[in-house]
C-alpha positions in Angstrom: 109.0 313.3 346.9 106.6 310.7 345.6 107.2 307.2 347.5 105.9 304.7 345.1 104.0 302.0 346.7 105.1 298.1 347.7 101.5 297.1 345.7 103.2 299.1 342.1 106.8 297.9 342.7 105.1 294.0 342.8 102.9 294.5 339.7 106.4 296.0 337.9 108.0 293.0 338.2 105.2 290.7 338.0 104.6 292.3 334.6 108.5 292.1 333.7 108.1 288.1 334.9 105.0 288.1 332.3 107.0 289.2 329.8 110.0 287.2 330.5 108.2 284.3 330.8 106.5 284.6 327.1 109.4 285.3 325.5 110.8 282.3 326.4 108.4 280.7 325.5 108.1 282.3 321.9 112.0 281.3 321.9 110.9 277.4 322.5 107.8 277.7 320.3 110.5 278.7 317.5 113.2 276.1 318.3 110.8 273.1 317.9 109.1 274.8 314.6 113.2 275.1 313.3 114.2 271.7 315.1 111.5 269.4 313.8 111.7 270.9 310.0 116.1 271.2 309.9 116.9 268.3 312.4 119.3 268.6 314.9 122.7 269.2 312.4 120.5 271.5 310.6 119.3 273.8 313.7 121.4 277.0 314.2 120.3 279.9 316.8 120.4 282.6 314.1 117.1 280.5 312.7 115.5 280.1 316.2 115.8 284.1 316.5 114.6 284.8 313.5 111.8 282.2 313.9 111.4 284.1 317.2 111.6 287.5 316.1 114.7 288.2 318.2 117.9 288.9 318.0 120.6 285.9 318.2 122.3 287.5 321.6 118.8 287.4 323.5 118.5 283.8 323.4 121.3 283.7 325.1 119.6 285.5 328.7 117.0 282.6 328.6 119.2 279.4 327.5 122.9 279.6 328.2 123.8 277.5 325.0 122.1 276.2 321.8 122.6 272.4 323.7 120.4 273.4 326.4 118.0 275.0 324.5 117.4 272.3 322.5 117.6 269.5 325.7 114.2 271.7 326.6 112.3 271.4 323.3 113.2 267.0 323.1 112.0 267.0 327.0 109.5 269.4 326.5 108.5 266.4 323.3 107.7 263.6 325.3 106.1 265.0 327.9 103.4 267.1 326.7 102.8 263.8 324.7 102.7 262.2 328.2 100.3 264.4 330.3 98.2 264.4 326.9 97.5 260.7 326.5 97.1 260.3 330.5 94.7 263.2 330.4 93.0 261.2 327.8 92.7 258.1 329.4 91.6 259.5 332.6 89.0 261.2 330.7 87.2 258.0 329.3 84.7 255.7 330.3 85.8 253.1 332.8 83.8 250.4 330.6 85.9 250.9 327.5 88.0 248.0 326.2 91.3 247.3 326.8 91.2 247.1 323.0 89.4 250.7 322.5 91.8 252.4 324.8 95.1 250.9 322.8 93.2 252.7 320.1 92.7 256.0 321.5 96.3 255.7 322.3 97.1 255.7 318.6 94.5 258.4 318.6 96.5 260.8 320.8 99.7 259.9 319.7 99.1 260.5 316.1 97.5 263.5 316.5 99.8 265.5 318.6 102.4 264.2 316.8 101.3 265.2 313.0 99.2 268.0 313.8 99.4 269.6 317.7 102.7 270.0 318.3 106.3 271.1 316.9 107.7 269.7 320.4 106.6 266.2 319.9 107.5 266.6 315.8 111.3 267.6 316.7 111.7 265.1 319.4 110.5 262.0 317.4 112.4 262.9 314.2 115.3 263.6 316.7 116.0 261.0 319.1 118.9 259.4 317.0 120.6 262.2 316.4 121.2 264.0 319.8 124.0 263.7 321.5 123.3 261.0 324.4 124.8 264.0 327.5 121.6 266.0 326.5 119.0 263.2 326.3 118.5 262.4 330.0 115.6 264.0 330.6 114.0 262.7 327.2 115.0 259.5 327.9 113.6 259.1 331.3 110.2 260.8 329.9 110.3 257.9 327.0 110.3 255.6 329.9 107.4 256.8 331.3 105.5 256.9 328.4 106.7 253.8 327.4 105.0 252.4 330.3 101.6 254.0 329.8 101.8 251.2 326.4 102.8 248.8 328.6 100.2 248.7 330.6 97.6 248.8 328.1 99.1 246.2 325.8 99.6 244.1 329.0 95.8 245.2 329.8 94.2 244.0 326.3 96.8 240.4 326.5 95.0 239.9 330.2 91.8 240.3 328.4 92.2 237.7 325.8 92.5 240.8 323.7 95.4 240.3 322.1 96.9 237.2 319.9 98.5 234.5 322.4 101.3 234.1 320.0 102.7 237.7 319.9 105.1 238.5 321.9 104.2 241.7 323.9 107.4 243.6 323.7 108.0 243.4 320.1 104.2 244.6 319.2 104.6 247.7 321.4 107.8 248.7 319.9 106.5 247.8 316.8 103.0 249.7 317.4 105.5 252.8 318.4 107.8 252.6 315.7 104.9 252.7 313.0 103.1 255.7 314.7 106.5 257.7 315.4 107.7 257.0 311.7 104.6 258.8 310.5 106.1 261.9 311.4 108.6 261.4 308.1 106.3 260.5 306.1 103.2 262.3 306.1 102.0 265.4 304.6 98.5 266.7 304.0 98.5 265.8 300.4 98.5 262.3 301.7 95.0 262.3 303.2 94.0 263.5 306.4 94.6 263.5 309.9 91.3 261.3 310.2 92.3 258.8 307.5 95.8 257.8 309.1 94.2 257.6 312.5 91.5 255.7 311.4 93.9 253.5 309.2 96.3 252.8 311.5 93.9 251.7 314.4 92.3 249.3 311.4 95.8 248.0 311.0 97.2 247.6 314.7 93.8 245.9 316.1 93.7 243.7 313.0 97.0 242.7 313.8 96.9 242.6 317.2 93.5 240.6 317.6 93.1 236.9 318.1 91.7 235.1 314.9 87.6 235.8 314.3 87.9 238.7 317.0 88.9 241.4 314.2 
Protein backbone atom coordinates (compact mmCIF):
# COMPACT_ATOMS: atom_id res chain seq x y z
CA UNK A 1 0.00 0.00 0.00
CA UNK A 2 1.00 3.42 -1.04
CA UNK A 3 0.84 5.97 2.08
CA UNK A 4 0.50 9.32 0.49
CA UNK A 5 2.40 11.99 2.08
CA UNK A 6 1.37 14.91 4.83
CA UNK A 7 3.31 17.46 2.05
CA UNK A 8 0.46 16.00 -1.06
CA UNK A 9 -2.52 15.89 1.34
CA UNK A 10 -1.65 19.91 2.24
CA UNK A 11 -1.15 21.03 -1.48
CA UNK A 12 -4.77 18.94 -2.16
CA UNK A 13 -6.47 21.18 -0.11
CA UNK A 14 -4.56 24.12 -0.50
CA UNK A 15 -5.40 23.81 -4.22
CA UNK A 16 -9.28 22.98 -3.34
CA UNK A 17 -8.97 26.43 -1.01
CA UNK A 18 -7.48 28.08 -4.40
CA UNK A 19 -10.29 27.07 -6.16
CA UNK A 20 -12.86 27.86 -3.64
CA UNK A 21 -11.63 30.98 -2.99
CA UNK A 22 -11.87 32.17 -6.87
CA UNK A 23 -15.01 31.02 -7.39
CA UNK A 24 -16.31 33.15 -4.92
CA UNK A 25 -14.86 35.62 -6.03
CA UNK A 26 -16.13 35.10 -9.77
CA UNK A 27 -19.59 34.87 -7.85
CA UNK A 28 -19.00 38.60 -6.33
CA UNK A 29 -17.31 39.85 -9.51
CA UNK A 30 -20.85 38.81 -11.13
CA UNK A 31 -23.21 40.14 -8.42
CA UNK A 32 -21.72 43.76 -8.60
CA UNK A 33 -21.65 43.57 -12.72
CA UNK A 34 -25.69 42.36 -12.24
CA UNK A 35 -26.30 44.73 -9.05
CA UNK A 36 -24.87 47.96 -10.42
CA UNK A 37 -26.68 47.50 -14.03
CA UNK A 38 -30.44 45.95 -12.46
CA UNK A 39 -30.45 47.67 -9.04
CA UNK A 40 -31.25 45.97 -6.06
CA UNK A 41 -35.28 45.09 -7.00
CA UNK A 42 -33.89 44.09 -10.33
CA UNK A 43 -31.00 41.53 -9.04
CA UNK A 44 -32.11 37.82 -8.99
CA UNK A 45 -29.40 34.88 -8.31
CA UNK A 46 -30.40 33.06 -11.57
CA UNK A 47 -28.49 36.43 -13.20
CA UNK A 48 -25.58 36.36 -10.76
CA UNK A 49 -25.02 32.51 -11.88
CA UNK A 50 -25.34 32.98 -15.14
CA UNK A 51 -23.09 36.12 -14.99
CA UNK A 52 -20.88 33.66 -13.11
CA UNK A 53 -21.08 30.81 -15.18
CA UNK A 54 -22.65 28.62 -12.47
CA UNK A 55 -25.38 27.01 -11.58
CA UNK A 56 -28.09 28.91 -9.23
CA UNK A 57 -27.67 26.04 -6.35
CA UNK A 58 -23.79 26.78 -6.08
CA UNK A 59 -24.15 30.19 -4.94
CA UNK A 60 -25.77 28.92 -2.32
CA UNK A 61 -22.20 26.84 -0.70
CA UNK A 62 -20.55 30.36 -0.74
CA UNK A 63 -23.42 32.89 0.47
CA UNK A 64 -26.32 31.42 2.39
CA UNK A 65 -28.90 33.80 0.89
CA UNK A 66 -29.18 36.42 -2.01
CA UNK A 67 -29.26 39.21 1.16
CA UNK A 68 -25.93 38.27 2.19
CA UNK A 69 -24.53 38.10 -0.94
CA UNK A 70 -25.41 41.28 -1.82
CA UNK A 71 -24.47 42.89 2.00
CA UNK A 72 -20.73 41.67 0.56
CA UNK A 73 -20.75 43.42 -2.82
CA UNK A 74 -22.29 47.20 -1.02
CA UNK A 75 -19.47 46.63 1.77
CA UNK A 76 -17.11 45.33 -0.58
CA UNK A 77 -18.29 49.15 -2.51
CA UNK A 78 -17.01 51.46 -0.09
CA UNK A 79 -14.22 50.02 1.01
CA UNK A 80 -12.16 49.28 -1.92
CA UNK A 81 -13.08 52.97 -2.62
CA UNK A 82 -11.58 53.55 0.90
CA UNK A 83 -8.07 51.73 0.87
CA UNK A 84 -7.89 53.25 -2.84
CA UNK A 85 -8.11 56.95 -2.08
CA UNK A 86 -5.93 56.36 1.33
CA UNK A 87 -3.49 54.56 -0.82
CA UNK A 88 -3.53 57.59 -2.87
CA UNK A 89 -3.03 60.10 -0.58
CA UNK A 90 -0.29 58.36 1.18
CA UNK A 91 1.36 58.07 -2.09
CA UNK A 92 1.68 61.91 -2.80
CA UNK A 93 3.91 64.57 -2.07
CA UNK A 94 3.86 65.91 1.39
CA UNK A 95 4.09 69.60 -0.24
CA UNK A 96 0.81 69.24 -2.15
CA UNK A 97 -2.04 71.62 -1.34
CA UNK A 98 -4.68 71.05 0.77
CA UNK A 99 -6.47 72.26 -2.40
CA UNK A 100 -4.62 69.63 -4.88
CA UNK A 101 -5.32 66.73 -2.64
CA UNK A 102 -9.33 67.67 -2.42
CA UNK A 103 -8.71 67.36 -6.17
CA UNK A 104 -7.13 64.11 -6.41
CA UNK A 105 -9.90 63.04 -4.18
CA UNK A 106 -12.29 63.75 -6.98
CA UNK A 107 -9.66 62.09 -9.06
CA UNK A 108 -9.94 58.68 -7.26
CA UNK A 109 -13.38 58.78 -6.57
CA UNK A 110 -14.53 59.42 -10.06
CA UNK A 111 -12.41 57.05 -11.45
CA UNK A 112 -13.15 53.97 -9.54
CA UNK A 113 -16.41 54.77 -9.53
CA UNK A 114 -17.12 55.20 -13.52
CA UNK A 115 -14.50 53.10 -14.77
CA UNK A 116 -12.52 50.53 -11.99
CA UNK A 117 -15.06 49.00 -10.38
CA UNK A 118 -18.70 47.27 -10.51
CA UNK A 119 -18.43 47.22 -6.51
CA UNK A 120 -18.32 50.81 -6.05
CA UNK A 121 -21.00 51.31 -9.26
CA UNK A 122 -23.59 48.98 -7.34
CA UNK A 123 -23.06 50.41 -4.03
CA UNK A 124 -23.50 54.07 -4.97
CA UNK A 125 -26.53 53.55 -7.23
CA UNK A 126 -27.74 51.33 -4.28
CA UNK A 127 -27.59 52.89 -1.06
CA UNK A 128 -31.35 53.98 -1.02
CA UNK A 129 -32.62 51.11 -1.90
CA UNK A 130 -31.26 48.32 0.53
CA UNK A 131 -32.90 47.37 3.16
CA UNK A 132 -31.36 49.23 6.36
CA UNK A 133 -30.69 45.26 8.39
CA UNK A 134 -28.09 44.67 5.53
CA UNK A 135 -26.40 48.07 5.37
CA UNK A 136 -24.31 48.02 8.61
CA UNK A 137 -21.23 47.25 7.32
CA UNK A 138 -21.68 49.82 4.31
CA UNK A 139 -22.77 52.27 6.48
CA UNK A 140 -19.97 52.17 8.96
CA UNK A 141 -17.41 52.11 5.82
CA UNK A 142 -19.34 55.42 4.53
CA UNK A 143 -18.32 56.80 7.79
CA UNK A 144 -15.01 56.24 7.36
CA UNK A 145 -14.76 57.49 4.12
CA UNK A 146 -16.69 60.22 4.95
CA UNK A 147 -14.08 61.23 7.26
CA UNK A 148 -11.16 60.99 4.82
CA UNK A 149 -13.40 64.36 3.10
CA UNK A 150 -13.52 65.67 6.25
CA UNK A 151 -10.38 66.02 6.98
CA UNK A 152 -9.31 67.36 3.80
CA UNK A 153 -12.12 69.98 3.39
CA UNK A 154 -11.32 70.81 7.09
CA UNK A 155 -7.44 70.84 5.85
CA UNK A 156 -7.97 73.34 2.70
CA UNK A 157 -10.70 75.75 5.21
CA UNK A 158 -7.43 75.82 7.84
CA UNK A 159 -5.47 76.91 4.94
CA UNK A 160 -7.52 79.84 3.84
CA UNK A 161 -8.24 77.48 0.99
CA UNK A 162 -11.66 77.46 1.04
CA UNK A 163 -14.45 80.39 0.99
CA UNK A 164 -15.07 81.67 4.69
CA UNK A 165 -18.70 81.84 3.92
CA UNK A 166 -19.40 78.15 3.06
CA UNK A 167 -20.38 76.11 5.46
CA UNK A 168 -18.10 72.91 5.53
CA UNK A 169 -20.68 70.23 5.91
CA UNK A 170 -22.94 71.19 3.22
CA UNK A 171 -19.87 71.52 0.52
CA UNK A 172 -18.70 68.01 1.35
CA UNK A 173 -22.00 66.49 0.98
CA UNK A 174 -22.61 68.49 -1.82
CA UNK A 175 -18.98 67.67 -3.42
CA UNK A 176 -20.10 63.82 -2.70
CA UNK A 177 -23.41 63.97 -4.04
CA UNK A 178 -22.26 65.49 -7.44
CA UNK A 179 -19.42 62.88 -7.84
CA UNK A 180 -21.66 59.88 -6.70
CA UNK A 181 -24.57 61.03 -9.06
CA UNK A 182 -22.23 60.65 -11.90
CA UNK A 183 -22.57 57.12 -11.77
CA UNK A 184 -26.41 57.66 -13.35
CA UNK A 185 -25.49 59.77 -15.54
CA UNK A 186 -22.52 59.04 -17.52
CA UNK A 187 -21.75 56.99 -20.40
CA UNK A 188 -18.80 57.08 -22.80
CA UNK A 189 -20.65 58.79 -25.47
CA UNK A 190 -20.60 61.63 -23.10
CA UNK A 191 -16.87 62.32 -23.15
CA UNK A 192 -14.27 60.71 -21.37
CA UNK A 193 -13.15 59.68 -18.18
CA UNK A 194 -10.47 62.56 -18.40
CA UNK A 195 -13.02 65.22 -19.33
CA UNK A 196 -15.41 64.63 -16.21
CA UNK A 197 -12.44 64.48 -13.96
CA UNK A 198 -10.99 67.36 -15.19
CA UNK A 199 -14.40 69.21 -15.27
CA UNK A 200 -15.51 68.50 -12.13
CA UNK A 201 -12.18 69.45 -10.33
CA UNK A 202 -12.66 72.90 -12.47
CA UNK A 203 -16.04 73.21 -11.01
CA UNK A 204 -15.60 72.07 -7.20
CA UNK A 205 -12.23 74.42 -6.74
CA UNK A 206 -13.94 77.24 -8.50
CA UNK A 207 -16.61 76.91 -6.14
CA UNK A 208 -14.89 76.12 -3.28
CA UNK A 209 -12.09 78.91 -3.63
CA UNK A 210 -12.11 82.27 -1.99
CA UNK A 211 -12.66 85.25 -4.54
CA UNK A 212 -9.27 86.00 -6.90
CA UNK A 213 -7.80 82.54 -5.66
CA UNK A 214 -9.66 80.48 -8.59
Amino acid sequence: MTLESPTCKSLRVSDKESKSVRTRTRILDAAARVLSTKGYAGTRLSDVAKAADLRAPAIYYYFDSRETLIEEVMWSGVADMRHRLEDALDEISPDLTSMDRIMLAVDVHLRHELEVSDYTTASIRNAGQIPERIRTRQIEEEKQYGEIWRRLVQAAADDGEIRTDLDLFIARMMVLGALNWAAEWWTPRRGSIDEVVATAQAAIRQGLAPRGRE
